[in-house]
C-alpha atoms as a printed R data frame, in Angstrom:
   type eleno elety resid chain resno       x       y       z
1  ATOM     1    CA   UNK     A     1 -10.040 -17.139 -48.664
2  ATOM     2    CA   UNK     A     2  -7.751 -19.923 -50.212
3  ATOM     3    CA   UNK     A     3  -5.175 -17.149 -50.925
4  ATOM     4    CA   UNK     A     4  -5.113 -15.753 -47.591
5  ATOM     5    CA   UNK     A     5  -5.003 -19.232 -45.753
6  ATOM     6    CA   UNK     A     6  -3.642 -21.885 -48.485
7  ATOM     7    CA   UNK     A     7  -6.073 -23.822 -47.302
8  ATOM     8    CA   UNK     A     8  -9.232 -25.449 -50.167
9  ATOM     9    CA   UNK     A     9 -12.597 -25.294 -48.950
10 ATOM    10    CA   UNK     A    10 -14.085 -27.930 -50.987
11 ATOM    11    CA   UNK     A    11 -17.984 -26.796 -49.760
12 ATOM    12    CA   UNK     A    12 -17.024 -24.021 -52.269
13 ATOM    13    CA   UNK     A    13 -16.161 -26.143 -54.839
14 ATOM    14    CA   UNK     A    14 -19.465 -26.092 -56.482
15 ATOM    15    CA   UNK     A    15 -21.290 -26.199 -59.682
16 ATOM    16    CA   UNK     A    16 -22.913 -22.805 -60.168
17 ATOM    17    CA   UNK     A    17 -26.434 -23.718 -60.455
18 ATOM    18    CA   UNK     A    18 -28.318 -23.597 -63.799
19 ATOM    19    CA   UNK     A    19 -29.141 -20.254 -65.531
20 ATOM    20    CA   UNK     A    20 -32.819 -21.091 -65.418
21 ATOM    21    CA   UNK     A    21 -33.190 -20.823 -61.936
22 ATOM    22    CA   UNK     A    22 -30.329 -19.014 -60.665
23 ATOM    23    CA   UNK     A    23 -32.602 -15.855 -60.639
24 ATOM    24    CA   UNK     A    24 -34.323 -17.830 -57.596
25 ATOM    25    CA   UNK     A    25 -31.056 -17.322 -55.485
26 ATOM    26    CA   UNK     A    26 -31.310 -13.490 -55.872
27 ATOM    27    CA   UNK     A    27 -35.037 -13.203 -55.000
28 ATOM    28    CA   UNK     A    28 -34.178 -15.525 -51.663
29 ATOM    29    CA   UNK     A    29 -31.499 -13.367 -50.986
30 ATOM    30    CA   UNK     A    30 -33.305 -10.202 -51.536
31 ATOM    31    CA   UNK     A    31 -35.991 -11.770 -49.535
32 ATOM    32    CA   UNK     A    32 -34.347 -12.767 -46.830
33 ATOM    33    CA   UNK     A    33 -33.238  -9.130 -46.197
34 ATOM    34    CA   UNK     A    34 -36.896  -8.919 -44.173
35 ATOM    35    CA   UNK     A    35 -36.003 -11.882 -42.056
36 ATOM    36    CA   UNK     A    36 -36.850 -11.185 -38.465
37 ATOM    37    CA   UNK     A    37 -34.016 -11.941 -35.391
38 ATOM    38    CA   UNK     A    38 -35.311 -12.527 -32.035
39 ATOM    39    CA   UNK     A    39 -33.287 -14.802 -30.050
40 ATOM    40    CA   UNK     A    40 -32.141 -16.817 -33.247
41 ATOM    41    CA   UNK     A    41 -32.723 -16.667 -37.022
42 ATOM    42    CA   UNK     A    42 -36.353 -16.769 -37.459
43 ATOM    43    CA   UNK     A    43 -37.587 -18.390 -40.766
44 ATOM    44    CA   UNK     A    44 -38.909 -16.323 -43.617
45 ATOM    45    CA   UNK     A    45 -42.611 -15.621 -43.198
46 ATOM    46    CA   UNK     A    46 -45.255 -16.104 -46.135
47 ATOM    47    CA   UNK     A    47 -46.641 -12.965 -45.286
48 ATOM    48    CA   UNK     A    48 -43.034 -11.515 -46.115
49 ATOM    49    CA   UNK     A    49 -42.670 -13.210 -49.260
50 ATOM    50    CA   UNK     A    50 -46.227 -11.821 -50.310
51 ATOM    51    CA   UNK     A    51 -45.214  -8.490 -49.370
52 ATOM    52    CA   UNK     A    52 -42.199  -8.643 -51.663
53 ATOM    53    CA   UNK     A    53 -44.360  -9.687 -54.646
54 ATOM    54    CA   UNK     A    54 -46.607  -6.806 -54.236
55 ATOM    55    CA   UNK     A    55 -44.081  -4.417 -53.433
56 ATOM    56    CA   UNK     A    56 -41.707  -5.526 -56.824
57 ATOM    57    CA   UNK     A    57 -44.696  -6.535 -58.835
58 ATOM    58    CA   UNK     A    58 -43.635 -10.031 -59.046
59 ATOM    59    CA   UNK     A    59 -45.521 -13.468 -59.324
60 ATOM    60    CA   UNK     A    60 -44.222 -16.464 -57.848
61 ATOM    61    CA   UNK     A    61 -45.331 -19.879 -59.481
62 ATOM    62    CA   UNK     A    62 -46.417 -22.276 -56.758
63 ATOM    63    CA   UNK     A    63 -42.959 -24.028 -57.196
64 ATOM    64    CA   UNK     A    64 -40.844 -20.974 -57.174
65 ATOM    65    CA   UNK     A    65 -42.173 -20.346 -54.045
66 ATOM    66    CA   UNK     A    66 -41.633 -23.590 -52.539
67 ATOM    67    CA   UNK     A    67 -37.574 -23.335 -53.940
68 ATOM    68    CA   UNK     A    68 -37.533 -20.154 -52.016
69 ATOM    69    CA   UNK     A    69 -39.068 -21.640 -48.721
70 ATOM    70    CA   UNK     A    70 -35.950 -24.514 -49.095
71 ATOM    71    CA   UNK     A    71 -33.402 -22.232 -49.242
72 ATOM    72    CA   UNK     A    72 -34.959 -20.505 -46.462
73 ATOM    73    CA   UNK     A    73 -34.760 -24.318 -44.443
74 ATOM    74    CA   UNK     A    74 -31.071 -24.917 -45.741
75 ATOM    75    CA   UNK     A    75 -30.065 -21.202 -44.807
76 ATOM    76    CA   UNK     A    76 -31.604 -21.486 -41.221
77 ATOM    77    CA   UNK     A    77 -30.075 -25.342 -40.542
78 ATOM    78    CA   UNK     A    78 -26.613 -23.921 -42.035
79 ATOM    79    CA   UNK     A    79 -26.727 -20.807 -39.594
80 ATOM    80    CA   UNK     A    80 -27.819 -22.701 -36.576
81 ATOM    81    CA   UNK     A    81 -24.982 -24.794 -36.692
């Protein structure tokens, strides 16, 4: 996007975030693939995350879970803007 424009978009000038719990970004995103739409972005639904556990044969630590449920507050804020 810099390239095309020659503008910097400093919001993408970032740290990557650690290697330890970068693996938290994919499972959000691959979550958030189940994310219902009604009239607006609706929030990602426990019952969804549990499904995805079951379905991949994953276990979520308490915190992990509560990461993913931030993201899923930051993503919604971010898109309702």
């Amino acid at each position: 996007m810099q390239e095309a424009t020659g503008a910097e978009l400093s919001e993408l000038n970032h740290p990557l975030p650690d290697e330890m719990v970068c693996y938290l970004l994919d499972d959000f995103y691959e979550i958030a693939l189940s994310r219902q739409y009604g009239m607006a972005c609706n929030p990602i639904l426990y019952a969804e995350i549990e499904s995805w556990c079951r379905l991949t044969q994953r276990h979520l630590e308490k915190w992990e879970l509560e990461v993913i449920k931030r993201l899923d507050m930051l993503w919604l804020q971010i898109n309702a803007d």
